[in-house]
KEKE-873978 format. One record per residue (C-alpha): residue in three letters; x negated, y, z negated. Coordinates in nm, 2 decimals. Example, Ala and Ser with C-alpha at 12.3 -4.5 7.8 and 13.67 -1.06 7.14 Angstrom:
<sites>
('Ala'; (-1.23; -0.45; -0.78)),
('Ser'; (-1.37; -0.11; -0.71)),
</sites>
This chain:
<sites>
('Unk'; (2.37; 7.08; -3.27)),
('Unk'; (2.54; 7.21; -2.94)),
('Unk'; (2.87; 7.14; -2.89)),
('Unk'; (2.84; 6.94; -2.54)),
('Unk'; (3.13; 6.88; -2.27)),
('Unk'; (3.13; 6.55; -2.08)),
('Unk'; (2.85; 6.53; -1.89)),
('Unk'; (2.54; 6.69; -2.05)),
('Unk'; (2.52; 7.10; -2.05)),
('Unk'; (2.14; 7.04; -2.07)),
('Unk'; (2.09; 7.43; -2.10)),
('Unk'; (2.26; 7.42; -2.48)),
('Unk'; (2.09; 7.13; -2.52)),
('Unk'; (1.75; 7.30; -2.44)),
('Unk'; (1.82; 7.56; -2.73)),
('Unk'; (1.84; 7.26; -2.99)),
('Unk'; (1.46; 7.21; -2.92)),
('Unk'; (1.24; 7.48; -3.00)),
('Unk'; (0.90; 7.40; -2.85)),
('Unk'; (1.14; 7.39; -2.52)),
('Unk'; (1.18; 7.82; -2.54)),
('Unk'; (0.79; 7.83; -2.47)),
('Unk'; (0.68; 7.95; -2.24)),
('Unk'; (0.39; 8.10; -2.09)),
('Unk'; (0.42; 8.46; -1.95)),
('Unk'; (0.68; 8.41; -1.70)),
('Unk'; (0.68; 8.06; -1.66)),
('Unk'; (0.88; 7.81; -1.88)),
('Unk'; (0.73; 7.52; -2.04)),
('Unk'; (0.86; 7.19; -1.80)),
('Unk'; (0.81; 6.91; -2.05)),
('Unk'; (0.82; 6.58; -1.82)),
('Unk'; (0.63; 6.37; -2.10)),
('Unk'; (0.89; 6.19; -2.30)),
('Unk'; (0.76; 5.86; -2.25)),
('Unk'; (0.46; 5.95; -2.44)),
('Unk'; (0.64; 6.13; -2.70)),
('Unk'; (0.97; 6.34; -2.70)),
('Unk'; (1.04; 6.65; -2.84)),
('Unk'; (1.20; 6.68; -3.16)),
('Unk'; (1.54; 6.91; -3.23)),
('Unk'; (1.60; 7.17; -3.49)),
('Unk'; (1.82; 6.93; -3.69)),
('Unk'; (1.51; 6.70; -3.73)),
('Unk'; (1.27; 6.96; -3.86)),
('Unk'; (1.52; 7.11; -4.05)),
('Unk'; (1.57; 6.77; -4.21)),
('Unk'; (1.22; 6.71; -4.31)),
('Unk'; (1.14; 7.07; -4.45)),
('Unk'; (1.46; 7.05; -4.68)),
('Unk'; (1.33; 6.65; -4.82)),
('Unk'; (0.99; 6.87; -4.87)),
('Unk'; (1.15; 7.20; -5.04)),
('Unk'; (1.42; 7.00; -5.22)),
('Unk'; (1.39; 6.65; -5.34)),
('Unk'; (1.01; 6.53; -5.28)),
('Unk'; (0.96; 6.24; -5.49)),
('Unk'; (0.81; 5.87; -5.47)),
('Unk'; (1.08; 5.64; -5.40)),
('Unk'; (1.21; 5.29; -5.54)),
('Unk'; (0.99; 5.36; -5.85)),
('Unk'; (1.14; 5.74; -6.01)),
('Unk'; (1.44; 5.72; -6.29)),
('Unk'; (1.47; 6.07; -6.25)),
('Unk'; (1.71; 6.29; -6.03)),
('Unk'; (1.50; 6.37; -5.76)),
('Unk'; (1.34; 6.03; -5.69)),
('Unk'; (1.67; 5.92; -5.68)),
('Unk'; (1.75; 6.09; -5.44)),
('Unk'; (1.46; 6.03; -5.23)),
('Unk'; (1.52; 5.69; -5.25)),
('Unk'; (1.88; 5.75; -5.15)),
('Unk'; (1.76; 5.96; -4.84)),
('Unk'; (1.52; 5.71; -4.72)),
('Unk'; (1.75; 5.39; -4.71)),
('Unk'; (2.05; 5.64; -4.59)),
('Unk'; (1.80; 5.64; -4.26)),
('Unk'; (1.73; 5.29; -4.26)),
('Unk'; (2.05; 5.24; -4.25)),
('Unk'; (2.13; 5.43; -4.00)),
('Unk'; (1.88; 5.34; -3.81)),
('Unk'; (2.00; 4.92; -3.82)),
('Unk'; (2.36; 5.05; -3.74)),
('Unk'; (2.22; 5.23; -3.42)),
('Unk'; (2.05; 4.89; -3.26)),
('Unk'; (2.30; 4.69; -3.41)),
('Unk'; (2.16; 4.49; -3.69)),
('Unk'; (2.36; 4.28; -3.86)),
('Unk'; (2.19; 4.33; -4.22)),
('Unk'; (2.06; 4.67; -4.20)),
('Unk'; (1.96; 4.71; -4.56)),
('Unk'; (1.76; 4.37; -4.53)),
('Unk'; (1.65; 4.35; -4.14)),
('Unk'; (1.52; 4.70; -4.06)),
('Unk'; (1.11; 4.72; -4.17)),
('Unk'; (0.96; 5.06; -4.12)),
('Unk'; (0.62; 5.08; -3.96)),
('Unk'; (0.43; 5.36; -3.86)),
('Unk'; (0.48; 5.30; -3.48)),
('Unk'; (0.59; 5.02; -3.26)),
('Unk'; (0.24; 4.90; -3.21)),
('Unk'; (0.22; 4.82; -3.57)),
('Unk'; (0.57; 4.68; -3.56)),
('Unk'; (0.44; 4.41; -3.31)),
('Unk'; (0.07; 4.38; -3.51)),
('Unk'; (0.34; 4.27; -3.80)),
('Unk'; (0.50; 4.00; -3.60)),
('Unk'; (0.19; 3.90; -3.48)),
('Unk'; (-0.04; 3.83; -3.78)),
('Unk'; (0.26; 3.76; -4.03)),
('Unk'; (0.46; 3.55; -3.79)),
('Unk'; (0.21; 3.39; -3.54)),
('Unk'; (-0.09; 3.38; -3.81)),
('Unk'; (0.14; 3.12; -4.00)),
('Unk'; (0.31; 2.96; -3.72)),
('Unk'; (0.09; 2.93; -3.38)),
('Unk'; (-0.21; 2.67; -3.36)),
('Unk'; (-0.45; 2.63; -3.12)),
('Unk'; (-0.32; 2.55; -2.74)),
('Unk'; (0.02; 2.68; -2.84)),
('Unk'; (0.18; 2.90; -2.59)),
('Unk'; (0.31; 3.26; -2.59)),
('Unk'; (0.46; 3.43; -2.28)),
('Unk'; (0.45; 3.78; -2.19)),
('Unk'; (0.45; 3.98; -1.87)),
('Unk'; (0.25; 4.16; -1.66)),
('Unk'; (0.41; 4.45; -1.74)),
('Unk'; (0.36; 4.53; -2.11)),
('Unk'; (0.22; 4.79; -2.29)),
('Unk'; (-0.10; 4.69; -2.45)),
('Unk'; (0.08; 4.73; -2.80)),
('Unk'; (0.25; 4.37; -2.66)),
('Unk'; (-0.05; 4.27; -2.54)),
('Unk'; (-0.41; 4.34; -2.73)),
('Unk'; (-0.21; 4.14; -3.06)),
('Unk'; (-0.20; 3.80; -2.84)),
('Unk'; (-0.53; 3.86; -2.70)),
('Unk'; (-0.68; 3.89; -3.00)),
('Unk'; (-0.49; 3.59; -3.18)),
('Unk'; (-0.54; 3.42; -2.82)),
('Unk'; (-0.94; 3.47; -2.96)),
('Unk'; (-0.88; 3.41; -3.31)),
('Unk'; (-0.63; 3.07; -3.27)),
('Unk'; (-0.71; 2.95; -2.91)),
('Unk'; (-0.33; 3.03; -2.83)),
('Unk'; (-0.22; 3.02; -2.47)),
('Unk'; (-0.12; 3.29; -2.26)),
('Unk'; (0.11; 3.30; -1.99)),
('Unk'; (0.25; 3.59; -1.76)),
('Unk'; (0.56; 3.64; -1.64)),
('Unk'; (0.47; 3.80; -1.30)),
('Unk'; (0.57; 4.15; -1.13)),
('Unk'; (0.76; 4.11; -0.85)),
('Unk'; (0.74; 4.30; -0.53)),
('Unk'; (1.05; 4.54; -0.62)),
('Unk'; (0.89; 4.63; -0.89)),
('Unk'; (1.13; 4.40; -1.12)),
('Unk'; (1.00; 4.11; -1.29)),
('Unk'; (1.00; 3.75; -1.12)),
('Unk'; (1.18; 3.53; -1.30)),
('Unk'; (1.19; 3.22; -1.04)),
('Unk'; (0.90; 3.05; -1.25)),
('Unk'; (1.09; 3.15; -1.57)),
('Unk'; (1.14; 2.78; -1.66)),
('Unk'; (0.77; 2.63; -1.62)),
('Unk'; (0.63; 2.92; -1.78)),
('Unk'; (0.82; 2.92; -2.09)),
('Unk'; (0.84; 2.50; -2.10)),
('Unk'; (0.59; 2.45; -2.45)),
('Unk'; (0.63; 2.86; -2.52)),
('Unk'; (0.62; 2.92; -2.92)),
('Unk'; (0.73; 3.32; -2.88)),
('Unk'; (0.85; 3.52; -2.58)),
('Unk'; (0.72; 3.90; -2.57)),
('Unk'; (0.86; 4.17; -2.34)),
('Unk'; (0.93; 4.49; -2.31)),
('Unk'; (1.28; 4.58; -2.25)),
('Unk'; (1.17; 4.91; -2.04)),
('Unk'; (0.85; 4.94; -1.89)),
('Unk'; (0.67; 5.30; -1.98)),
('Unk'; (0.51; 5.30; -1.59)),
('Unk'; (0.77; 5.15; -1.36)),
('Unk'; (1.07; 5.28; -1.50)),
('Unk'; (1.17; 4.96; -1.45)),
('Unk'; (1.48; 4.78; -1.68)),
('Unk'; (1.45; 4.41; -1.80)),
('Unk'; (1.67; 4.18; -1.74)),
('Unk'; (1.67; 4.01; -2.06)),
('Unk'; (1.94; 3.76; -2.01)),
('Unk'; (1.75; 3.48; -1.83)),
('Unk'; (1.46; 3.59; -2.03)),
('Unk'; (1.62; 3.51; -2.37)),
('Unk'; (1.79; 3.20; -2.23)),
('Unk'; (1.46; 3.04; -2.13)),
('Unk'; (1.32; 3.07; -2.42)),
('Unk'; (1.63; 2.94; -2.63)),
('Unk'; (1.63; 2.61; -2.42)),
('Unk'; (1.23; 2.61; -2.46)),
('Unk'; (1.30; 2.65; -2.85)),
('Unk'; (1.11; 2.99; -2.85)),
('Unk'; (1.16; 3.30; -3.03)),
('Unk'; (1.22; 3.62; -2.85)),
('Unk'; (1.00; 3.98; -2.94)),
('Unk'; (1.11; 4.25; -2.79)),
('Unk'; (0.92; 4.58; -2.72)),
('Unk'; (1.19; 4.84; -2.73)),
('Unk'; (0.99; 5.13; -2.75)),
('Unk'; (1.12; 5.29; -2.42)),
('Unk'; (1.48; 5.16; -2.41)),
('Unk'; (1.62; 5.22; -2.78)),
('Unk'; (1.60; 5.63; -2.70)),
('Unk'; (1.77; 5.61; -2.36)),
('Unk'; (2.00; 5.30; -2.38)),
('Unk'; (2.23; 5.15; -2.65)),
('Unk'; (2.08; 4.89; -2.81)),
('Unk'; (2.24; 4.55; -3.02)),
('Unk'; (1.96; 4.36; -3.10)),
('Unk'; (2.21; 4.07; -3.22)),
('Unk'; (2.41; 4.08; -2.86)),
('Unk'; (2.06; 4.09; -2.72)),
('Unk'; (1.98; 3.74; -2.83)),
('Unk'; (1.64; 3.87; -2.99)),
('Unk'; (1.50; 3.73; -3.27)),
('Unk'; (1.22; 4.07; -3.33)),
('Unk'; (1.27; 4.41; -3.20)),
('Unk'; (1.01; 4.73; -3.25)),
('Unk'; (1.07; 5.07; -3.17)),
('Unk'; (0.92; 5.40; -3.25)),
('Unk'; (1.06; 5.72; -3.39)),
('Unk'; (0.86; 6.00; -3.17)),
('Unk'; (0.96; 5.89; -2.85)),
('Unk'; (1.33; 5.86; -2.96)),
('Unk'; (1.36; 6.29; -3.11)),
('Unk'; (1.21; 6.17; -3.41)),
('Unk'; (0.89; 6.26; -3.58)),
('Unk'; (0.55; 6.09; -3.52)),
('Unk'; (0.45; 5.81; -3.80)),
('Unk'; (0.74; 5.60; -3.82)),
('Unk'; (0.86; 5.35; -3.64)),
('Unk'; (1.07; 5.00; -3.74)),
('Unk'; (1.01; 4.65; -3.67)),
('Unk'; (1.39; 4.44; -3.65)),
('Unk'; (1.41; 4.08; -3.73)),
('Unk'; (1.64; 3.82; -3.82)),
('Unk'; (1.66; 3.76; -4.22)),
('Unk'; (1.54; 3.40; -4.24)),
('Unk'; (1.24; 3.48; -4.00)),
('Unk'; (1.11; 3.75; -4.21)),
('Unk'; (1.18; 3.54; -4.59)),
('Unk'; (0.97; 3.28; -4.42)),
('Unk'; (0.70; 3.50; -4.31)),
('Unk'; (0.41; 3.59; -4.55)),
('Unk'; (0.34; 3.96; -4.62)),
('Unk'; (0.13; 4.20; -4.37)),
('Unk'; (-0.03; 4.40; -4.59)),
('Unk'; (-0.07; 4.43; -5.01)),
('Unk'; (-0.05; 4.66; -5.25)),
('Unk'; (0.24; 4.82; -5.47)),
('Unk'; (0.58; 4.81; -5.38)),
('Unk'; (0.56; 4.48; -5.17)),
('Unk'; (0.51; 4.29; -5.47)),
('Unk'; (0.80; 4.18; -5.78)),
('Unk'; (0.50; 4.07; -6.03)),
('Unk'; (0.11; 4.05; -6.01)),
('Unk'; (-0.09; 3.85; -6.24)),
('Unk'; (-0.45; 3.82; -6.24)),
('Unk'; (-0.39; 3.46; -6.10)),
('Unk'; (-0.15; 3.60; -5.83)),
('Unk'; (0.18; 3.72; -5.69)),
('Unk'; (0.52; 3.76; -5.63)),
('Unk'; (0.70; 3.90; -5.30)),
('Unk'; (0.93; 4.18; -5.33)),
('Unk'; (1.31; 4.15; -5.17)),
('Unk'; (1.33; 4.26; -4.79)),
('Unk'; (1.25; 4.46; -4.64)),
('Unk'; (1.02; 4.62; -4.90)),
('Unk'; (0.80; 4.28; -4.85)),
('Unk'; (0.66; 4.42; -4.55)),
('Unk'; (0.64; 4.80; -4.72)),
('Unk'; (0.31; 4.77; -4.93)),
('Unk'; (0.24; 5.16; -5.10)),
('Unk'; (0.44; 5.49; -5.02)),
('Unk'; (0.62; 5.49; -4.72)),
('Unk'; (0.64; 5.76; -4.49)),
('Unk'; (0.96; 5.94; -4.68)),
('Unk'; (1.00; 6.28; -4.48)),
('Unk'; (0.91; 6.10; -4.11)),
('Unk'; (1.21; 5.83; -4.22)),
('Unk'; (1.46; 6.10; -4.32)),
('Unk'; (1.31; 6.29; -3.97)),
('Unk'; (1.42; 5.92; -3.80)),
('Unk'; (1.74; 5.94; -3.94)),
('Unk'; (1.85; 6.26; -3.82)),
('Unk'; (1.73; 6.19; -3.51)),
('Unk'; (1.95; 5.91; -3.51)),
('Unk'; (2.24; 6.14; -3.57)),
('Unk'; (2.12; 6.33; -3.27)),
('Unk'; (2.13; 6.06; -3.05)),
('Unk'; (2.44; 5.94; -3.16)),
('Unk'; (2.59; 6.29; -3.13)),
('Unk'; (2.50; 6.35; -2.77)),
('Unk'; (2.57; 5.96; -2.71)),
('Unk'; (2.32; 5.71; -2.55)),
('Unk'; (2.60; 5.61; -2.25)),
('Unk'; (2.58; 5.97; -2.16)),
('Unk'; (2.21; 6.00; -2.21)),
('Unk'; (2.13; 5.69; -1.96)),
('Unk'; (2.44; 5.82; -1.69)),
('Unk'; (2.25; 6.17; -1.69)),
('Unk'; (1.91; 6.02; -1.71)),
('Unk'; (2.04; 5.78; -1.37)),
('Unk'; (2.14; 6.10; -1.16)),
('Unk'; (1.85; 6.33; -1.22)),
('Unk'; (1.61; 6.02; -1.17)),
('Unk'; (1.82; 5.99; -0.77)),
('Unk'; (1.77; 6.33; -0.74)),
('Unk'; (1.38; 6.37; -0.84)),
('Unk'; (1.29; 6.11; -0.64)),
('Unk'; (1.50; 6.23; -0.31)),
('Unk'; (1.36; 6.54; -0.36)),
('Unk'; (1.01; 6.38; -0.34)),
('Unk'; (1.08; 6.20; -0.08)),
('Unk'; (1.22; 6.46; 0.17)),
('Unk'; (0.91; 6.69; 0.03)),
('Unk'; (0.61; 6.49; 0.04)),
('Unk'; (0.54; 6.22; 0.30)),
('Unk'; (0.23; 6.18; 0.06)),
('Unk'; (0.33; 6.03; -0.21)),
('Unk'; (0.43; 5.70; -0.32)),
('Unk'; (0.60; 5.56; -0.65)),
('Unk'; (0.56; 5.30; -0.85)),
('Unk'; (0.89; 5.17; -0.96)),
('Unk'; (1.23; 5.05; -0.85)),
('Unk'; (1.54; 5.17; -0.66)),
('Unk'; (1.74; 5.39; -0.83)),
('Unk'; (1.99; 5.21; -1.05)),
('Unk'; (2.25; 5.30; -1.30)),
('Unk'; (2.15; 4.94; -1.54)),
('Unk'; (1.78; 4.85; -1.43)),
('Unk'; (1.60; 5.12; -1.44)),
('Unk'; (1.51; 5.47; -1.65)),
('Unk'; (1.41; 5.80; -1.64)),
('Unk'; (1.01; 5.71; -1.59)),
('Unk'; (0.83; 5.84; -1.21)),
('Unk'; (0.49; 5.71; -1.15)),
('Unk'; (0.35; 5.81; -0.82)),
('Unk'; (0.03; 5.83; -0.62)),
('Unk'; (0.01; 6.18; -0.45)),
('Unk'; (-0.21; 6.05; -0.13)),
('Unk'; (-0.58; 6.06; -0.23)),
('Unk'; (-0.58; 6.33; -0.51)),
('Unk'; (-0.68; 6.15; -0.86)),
('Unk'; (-0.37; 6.17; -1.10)),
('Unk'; (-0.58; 6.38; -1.35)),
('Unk'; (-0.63; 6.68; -1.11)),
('Unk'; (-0.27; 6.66; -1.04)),
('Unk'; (-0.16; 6.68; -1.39)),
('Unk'; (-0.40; 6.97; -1.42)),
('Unk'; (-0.27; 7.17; -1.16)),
('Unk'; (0.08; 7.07; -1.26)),
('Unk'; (0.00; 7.24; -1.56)),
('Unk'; (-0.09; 7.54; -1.41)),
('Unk'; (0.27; 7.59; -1.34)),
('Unk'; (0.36; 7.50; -1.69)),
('Unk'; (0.49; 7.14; -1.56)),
('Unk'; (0.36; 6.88; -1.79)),
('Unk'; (0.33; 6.51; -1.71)),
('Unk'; (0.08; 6.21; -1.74)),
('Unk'; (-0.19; 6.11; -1.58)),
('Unk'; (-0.36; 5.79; -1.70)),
('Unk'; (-0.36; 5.41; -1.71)),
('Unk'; (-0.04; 5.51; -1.94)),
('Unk'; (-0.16; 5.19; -2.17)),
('Unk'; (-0.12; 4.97; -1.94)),
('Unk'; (-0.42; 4.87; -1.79)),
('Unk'; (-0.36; 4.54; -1.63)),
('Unk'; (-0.01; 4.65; -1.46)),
('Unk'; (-0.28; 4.90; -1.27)),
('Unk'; (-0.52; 4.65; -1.13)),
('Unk'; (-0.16; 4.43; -1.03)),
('Unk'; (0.00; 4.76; -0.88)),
('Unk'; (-0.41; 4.84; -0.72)),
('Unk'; (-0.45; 5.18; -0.92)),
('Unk'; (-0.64; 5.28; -1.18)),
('Unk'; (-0.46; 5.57; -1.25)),
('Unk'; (-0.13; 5.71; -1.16)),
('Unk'; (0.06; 6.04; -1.22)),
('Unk'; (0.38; 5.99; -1.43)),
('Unk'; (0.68; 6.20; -1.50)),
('Unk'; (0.94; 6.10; -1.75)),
('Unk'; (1.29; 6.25; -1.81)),
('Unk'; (1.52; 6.30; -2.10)),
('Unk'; (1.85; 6.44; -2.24)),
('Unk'; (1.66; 6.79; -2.21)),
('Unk'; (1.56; 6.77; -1.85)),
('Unk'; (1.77; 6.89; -1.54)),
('Unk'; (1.73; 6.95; -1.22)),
('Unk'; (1.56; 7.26; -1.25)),
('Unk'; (1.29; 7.06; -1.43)),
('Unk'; (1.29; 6.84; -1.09)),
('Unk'; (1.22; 7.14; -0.91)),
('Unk'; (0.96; 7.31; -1.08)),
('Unk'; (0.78; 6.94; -1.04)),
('Unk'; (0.83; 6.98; -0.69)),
('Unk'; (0.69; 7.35; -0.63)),
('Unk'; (0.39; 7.27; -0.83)),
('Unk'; (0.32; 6.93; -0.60)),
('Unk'; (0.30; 7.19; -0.34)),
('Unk'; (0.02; 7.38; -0.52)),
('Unk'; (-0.18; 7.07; -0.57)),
('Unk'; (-0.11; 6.97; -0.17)),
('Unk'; (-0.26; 7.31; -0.09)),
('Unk'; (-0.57; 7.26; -0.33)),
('Unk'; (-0.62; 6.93; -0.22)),
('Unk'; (-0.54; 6.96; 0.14)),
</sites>
């Protein structure tokens, strides 16, 4: 990995990413689409073809060298991976899913199948993914649970003045701790602290924080915790769910099959230990030891560093927007170094967000155009699409710039 001075010499850490040298003619790939999935360094690739060449093996099950080995390799990174959102019991607390939509399915069906009832309540916000959304609405169908919405607020924050009423009765709190549209931070504090006094548990989707802020999912007060690997430098196919130890021995397994069992009888079954309860068949070996390097990235570079860059090239994109285009209008909040991330949604006037993401890409700048998952924020925000541009360690202002030209492209197609 480059060697990096204080603030982030984004051009060395450009060379660590090899998709990043492409480049088309004379025009350099502009990747603006890390909130749909980041790019992944050398050191991660590197990390998964050696598992491949070297020591590929089943794990947990092998006497021999090699599957030792593997096994060793893949709790290595779930270890690492609890020590980088602070879990107190890494070896125990850390679950790997394939994504942080399945971490949230988990919670979901093994958690709210056994504990929620008809009429109870769960409260989530208008701002979620629909990975913290569709679960409910479907055990909302299944159970007859109660839904309830913490509401967007006109600063594009959330509004927490009916915090209390909405969580009085609540069973489970989900929220995301970073929204993938707005850009927008949460303020978890009041969040967690309602639903302590309503006796609630606490699910957070951390998805779009744990790659750009440092995370401690015990200071956080949270009870569950997903995240995925791809958007954090890691490889797609993994991802982690994070809960406290007593919840998940009291919850009943997700799935079955080998691995998450300790016996099987033709009558019935055991559990396995955690985490491996929640780990029926092979896991994803090479995408975990992937995880774990990325983790090593991340920690290399360090997240404070990460965020402080990530705040000043946000100012700077949208000033430069601003003073360019009297056009265009964003979806998110005021700059700010605690509440909010790297993540530009904007409306440019009339012109629909796919044709500007196709003439972006004419200029090698890519960025999203869609609902971005997120369907019901658009009908609150009075969209149904927007344009969306989301920065990372590997983005400077150069990036910001090449956004900016190409804006002027579509302005002169669309004009």
């Amino acid at each position: 990995m480059a060697q990096l001075t204080e603030s982030l010499d984004v051009q060395a850490l450009k060379k660590d990413f090899p998709l990043l040298s492409r480049s088309d003619g004379d025009r350099p790939l502009v990747y603006l689409d890390s909130a749909a999935s980041a790019q992944r360094p050398q050191s991660v690739l590197d990390a998964m073809d050696v598992y491949y060449a070297t020591t590929h093996a089943n794990v947990h099950r092998g006497v021999y060298a090699i599957a030792e080995e593997a096994t060793r390799q893949l709790e290595a990174a779930r270890a690492s991976l609890g020590r980088f959102i602070g879990a107190p019991h890494p070896h125990r607390e850390v679950v790997f899913t394939k994504n942080a939509t399945e971490a949230i399915n988990l919670v979901a069906y093994a958690w709210g199948r056994q504990n929620l009832r008809s009429g109870d309540v769960v409260v989530l916000s208008e701002i979620e993914h629909h990975a913290n959304l569709v679960p409910w609405l479907m055990l909302k169908d299944e159970l007859g649970i109660e839904l309830r919405f913490i509401p967007l607020g006109a600063d594009f924050h959330l509004d927490l003045s009916q915090l209390d009423r909405l969580t009085e009765g609540a069973k489970l709190v989900g929220v995301t701790a970073a929204s993938n549209v707005l850009g927008t931070i949460v303020d978890l504090d009041p969040i967690v602290a309602a639903a302590r006094a309503a006796g609630a548990v606490v699910l957070v989707d951390g998805a779009q924080l744990a790659p750009h802020r440092p995370v401690d999912v015990a200071a956080m007060g949270a009870d569950f915790f997903a995240l995925t690997g791809h958007k954090m430098l890691g490889p797609t196919g993994i991802g982690a769910l994070w809960a406290r130890t007593e919840l998940l021995e009291a919850m009943a397994p997700f799935l079955g099959g080998g691995e998450m069992i300790r016996d099987v009888t033709l009558d019935g079954f055991t559990t396995n230990e955690l985490p491996w309860k929640f780990e029926a068949g092979t896991p994803p070996i090479a995408e975990a030891i992937g995880l774990g390097a990325a983790v090593a990235y991340l920690e290399g570079v360090g997240l404070d560093r990460i965020g402080a860059h990530e705040t000043a090239l946000v100012n700077y994109a949208l000033g430069r927007l601003a003073a360019a285009y009297d056009v265009i209008r964003v979806f998110g909040p005021a700059p700010d170094p605690v509440r909010r991330s790297g993540v530009i949604s904007f409306a440019f006037g009339e012109v629909h967000p796919h044709d500007v993401a196709q003439v972006l890409d004419q200029s090698g700048v890519c960025v999203r155009a869609g609902h971005h998952c997120a369907k019901p924020l658009m009908r609150v925000l009075g969209v149904s699409a927007t344009t969306r541009a989301s920065l990372y360690l590997y983005n400077d202002e150069s990036d910001i710039d090449a956004l900016v030209d190409g804006l002027g492209a579509v302005q002169k197609l669309f004009s």
